[in-house]
C-alpha positions as a Markdown table, in Angstrom:
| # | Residue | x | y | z |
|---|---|---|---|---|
| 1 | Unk | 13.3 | 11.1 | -12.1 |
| 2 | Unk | 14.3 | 8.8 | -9.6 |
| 3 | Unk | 10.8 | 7.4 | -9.2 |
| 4 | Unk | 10.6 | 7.1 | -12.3 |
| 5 | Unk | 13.3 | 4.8 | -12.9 |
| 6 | Unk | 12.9 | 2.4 | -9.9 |
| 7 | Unk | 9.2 | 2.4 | -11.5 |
| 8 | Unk | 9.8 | 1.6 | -14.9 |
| 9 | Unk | 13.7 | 0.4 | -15.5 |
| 10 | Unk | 14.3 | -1.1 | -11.9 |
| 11 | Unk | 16.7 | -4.3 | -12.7 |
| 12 | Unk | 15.2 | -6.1 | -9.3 |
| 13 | Unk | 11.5 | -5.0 | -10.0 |
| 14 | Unk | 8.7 | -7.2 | -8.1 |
| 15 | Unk | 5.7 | -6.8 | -8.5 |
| 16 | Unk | 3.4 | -7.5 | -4.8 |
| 17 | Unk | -0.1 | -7.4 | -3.8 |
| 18 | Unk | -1.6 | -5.7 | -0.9 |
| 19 | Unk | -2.2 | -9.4 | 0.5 |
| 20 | Unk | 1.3 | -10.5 | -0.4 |
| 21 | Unk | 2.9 | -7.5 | 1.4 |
| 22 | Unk | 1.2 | -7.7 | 4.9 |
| 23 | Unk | 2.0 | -11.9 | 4.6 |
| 24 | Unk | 5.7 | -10.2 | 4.1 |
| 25 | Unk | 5.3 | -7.7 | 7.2 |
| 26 | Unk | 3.6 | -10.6 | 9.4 |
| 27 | Unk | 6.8 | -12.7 | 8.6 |
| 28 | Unk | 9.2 | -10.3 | 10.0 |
| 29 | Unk | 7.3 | -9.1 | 12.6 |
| 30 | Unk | 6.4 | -5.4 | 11.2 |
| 31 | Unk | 3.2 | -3.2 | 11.0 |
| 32 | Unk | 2.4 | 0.1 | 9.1 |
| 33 | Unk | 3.1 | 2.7 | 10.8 |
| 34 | Unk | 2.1 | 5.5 | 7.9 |
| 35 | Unk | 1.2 | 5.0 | 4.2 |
| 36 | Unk | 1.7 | 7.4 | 1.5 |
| 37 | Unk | -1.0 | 8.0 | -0.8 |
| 38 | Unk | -2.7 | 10.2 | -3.0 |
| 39 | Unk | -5.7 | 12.5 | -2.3 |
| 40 | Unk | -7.8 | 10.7 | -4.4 |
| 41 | Unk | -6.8 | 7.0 | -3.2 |
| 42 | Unk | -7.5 | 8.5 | 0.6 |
| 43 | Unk | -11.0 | 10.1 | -0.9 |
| 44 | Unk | -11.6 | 6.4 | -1.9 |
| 45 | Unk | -10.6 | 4.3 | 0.9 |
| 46 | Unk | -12.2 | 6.8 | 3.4 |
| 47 | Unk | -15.5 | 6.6 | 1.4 |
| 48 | Unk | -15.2 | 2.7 | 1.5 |
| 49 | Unk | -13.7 | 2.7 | 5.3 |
| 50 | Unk | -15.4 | 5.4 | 7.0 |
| 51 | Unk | -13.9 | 4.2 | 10.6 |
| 52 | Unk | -10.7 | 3.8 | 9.5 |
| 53 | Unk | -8.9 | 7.2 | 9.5 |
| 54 | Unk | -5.6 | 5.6 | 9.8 |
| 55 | Unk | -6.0 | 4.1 | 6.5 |
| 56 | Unk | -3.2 | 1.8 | 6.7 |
| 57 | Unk | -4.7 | -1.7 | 6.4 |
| 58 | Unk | -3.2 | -3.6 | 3.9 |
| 59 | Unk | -6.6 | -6.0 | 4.0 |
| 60 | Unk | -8.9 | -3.0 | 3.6 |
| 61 | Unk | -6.6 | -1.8 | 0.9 |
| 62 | Unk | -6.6 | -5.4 | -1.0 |
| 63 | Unk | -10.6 | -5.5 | -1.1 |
| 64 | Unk | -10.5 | -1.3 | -2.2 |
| 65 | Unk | -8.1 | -2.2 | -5.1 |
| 66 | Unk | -10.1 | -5.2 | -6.5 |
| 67 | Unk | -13.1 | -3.0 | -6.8 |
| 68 | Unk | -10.8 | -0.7 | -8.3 |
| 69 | Unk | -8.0 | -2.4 | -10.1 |
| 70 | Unk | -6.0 | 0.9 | -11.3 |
| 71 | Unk | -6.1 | 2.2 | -7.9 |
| 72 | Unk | -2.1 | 1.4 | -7.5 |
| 73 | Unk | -0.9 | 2.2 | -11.2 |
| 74 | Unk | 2.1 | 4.0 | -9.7 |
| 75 | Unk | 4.2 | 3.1 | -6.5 |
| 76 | Unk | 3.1 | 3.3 | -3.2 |
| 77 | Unk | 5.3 | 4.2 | -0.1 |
| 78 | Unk | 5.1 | 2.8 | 3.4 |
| 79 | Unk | 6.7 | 3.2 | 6.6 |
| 80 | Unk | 7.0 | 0.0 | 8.9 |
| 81 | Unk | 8.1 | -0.7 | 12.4 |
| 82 | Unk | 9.1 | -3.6 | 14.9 |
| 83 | Unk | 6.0 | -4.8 | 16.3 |
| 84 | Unk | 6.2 | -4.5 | 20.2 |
C-alpha cells in the first residue's frame, strides 16, 4: 500500500527522466550501484544491451524507454553510492 501511495497521492511527487536522473547523480557525485526492476524490463534491456549485465546505465535505459515508452509506468528503485 505504501507504494502505492508515494505513486499515486505523493504531495512532493516529481516526475524525472532517465537523462534527468543521472544529470542529478553526476551533480552530487553518485553512481548506481544496483537497480530494481522487473523481469520483463531486464528481458528487455538485456535483449537491447547484450554486454551489459549490470544493467544499470541510466543512458542505456533512456534510449530503451523511448523505443518503449510504458517501460517505466510504475516506480523504479535504485541504490547509489559516493563515487571514489
Amino acid at each position: 500500500m505504501s507504494e502505492c501511495r508515494d505513486l499515486a497521492f505523493h504531495v512532493q511527487e516529481h516526475h524525472f527522466t532517465c537523462s534527468q536522473i543521472d544529470d542529478v547523480l553526476q551533480t552530487l557525485g553518485l553512481r548506481i550501484i544496483k537497480l530494481d526492476a522487473s523481469p520483463e524490463q531486464l528481458s528487455k534491456y538485456r535483449s537491447a544491451f547484450q554486454k551489459d549485465s549490470a544493467a544499470i546505465s541510466l543512458q542505456r535505459w533512456a534510449q530503451l524507454e523511448e523505443k518503449n515508452p510504458d517501460l517505466f509506468a510504475g516506480m523504479i528503485q535504485f541504490w547509489v553510492q559516493k563515487d571514489g
